[in-house]
KEKE-3310 file (N, C-alpha, C; in steps of 0.2 Angstrom, whole numbers, plus 5000, padded with zeros to 4 digits):
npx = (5076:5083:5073:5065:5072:5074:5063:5058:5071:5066:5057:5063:5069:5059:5055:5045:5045:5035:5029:5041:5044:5032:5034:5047:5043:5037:5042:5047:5043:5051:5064:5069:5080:5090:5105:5106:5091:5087:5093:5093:5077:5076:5084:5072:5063:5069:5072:5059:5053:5046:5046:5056:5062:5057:5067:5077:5078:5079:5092:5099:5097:5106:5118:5122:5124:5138:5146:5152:5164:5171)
npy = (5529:5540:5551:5550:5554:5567:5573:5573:5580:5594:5597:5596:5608:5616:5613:5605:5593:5583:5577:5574:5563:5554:5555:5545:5534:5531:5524:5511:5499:5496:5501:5496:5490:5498:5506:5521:5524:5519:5525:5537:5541:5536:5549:5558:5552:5553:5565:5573:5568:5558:5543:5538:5525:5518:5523:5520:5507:5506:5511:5503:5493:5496:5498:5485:5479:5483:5480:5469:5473:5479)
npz = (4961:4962:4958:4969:4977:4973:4974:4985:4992:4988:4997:5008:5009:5009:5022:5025:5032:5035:5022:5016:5022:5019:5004:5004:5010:5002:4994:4997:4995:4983:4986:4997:5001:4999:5006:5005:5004:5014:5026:5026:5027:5041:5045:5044:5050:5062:5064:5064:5074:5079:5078:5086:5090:5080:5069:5073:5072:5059:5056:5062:5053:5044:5050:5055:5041:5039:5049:5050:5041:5051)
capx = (5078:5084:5066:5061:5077:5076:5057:5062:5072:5061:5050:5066:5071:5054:5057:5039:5047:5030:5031:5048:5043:5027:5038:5050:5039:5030:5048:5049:5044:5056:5071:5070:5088:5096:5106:5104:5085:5087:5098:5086:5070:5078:5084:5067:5060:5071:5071:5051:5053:5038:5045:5063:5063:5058:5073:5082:5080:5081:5096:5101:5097:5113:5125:5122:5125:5144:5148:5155:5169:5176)
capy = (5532:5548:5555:5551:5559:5575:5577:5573:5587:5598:5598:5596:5614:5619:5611:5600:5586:5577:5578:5571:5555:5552:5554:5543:5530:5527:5519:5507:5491:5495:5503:5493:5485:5503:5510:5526:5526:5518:5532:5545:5538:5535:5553:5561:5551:5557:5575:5574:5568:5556:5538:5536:5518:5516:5525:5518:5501:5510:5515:5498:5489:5500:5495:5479:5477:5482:5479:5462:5474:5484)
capz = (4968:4960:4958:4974:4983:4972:4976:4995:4993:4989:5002:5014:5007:5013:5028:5024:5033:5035:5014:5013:5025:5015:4998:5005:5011:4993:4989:5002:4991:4979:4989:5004:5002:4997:5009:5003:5005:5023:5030:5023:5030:5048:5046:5042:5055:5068:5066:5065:5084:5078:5081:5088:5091:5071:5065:5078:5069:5052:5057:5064:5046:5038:5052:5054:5036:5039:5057:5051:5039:5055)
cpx = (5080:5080:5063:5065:5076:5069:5058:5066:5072:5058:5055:5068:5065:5052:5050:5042:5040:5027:5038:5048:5038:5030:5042:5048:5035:5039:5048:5048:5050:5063:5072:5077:5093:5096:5104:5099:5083:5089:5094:5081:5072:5079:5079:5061:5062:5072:5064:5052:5048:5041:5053:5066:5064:5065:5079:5084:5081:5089:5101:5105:5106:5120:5128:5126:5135:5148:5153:5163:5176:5181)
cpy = (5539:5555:5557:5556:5565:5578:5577:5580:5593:5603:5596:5603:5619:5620:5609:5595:5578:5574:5572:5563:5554:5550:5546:5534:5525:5523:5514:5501:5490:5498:5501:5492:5493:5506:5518:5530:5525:5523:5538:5545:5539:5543:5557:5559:5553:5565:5577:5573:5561:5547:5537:5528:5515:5518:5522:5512:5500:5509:5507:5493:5490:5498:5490:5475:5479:5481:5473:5464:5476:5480)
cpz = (4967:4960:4963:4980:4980:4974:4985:4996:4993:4992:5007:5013:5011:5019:5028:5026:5032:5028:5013:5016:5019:5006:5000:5006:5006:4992:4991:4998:4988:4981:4997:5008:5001:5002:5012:5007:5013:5028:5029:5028:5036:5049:5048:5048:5063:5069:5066:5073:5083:5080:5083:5089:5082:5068:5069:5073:5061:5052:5058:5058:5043:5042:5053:5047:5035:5046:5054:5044:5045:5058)
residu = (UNK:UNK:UNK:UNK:UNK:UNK:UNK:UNK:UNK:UNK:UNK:UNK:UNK:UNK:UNK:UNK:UNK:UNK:UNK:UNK:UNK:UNK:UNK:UNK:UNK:UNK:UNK:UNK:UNK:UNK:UNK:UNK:UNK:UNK:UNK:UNK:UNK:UNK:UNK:UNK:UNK:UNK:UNK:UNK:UNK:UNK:UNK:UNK:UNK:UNK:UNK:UNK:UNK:UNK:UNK:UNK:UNK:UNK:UNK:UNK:UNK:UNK:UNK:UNK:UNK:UNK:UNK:UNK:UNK:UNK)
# end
């Protein structure tokens, strides 16, 4: 995960977002369950404008999983 978030940032510096999805996106098998990587993704795809509904549920995944703390 550390490789994929330091090349993601990058290309977020560059402000290559459509880089930073694509990077981001190659981890999804193995960083599916990481927070981390879910909150990124959901970001990357809400600032592109490109699917709001997807990060919506991105987004969802990460509160769901603590909703049942608050």
């Amino acid at each position: 995960m550390p490789a994929i978030m330091a090349m993601g940032k990058i290309s977020w510096d560059k402000e290559d977002l459509a880089e930073v999805e694509r990077l981001l996106r190659q981890g999804c098998e193995f960083l599916d369950d990481k927070d981390c990587w879910l909150s990124n993704v959901a970001h990357t795809i809400y600032i592109r404008g490109h699917s709001y509904s997807e990060a919506a549920g991105l987004y969802e995944t990460v509160v769901r999983k603590y909703s049942d703390r608050v």
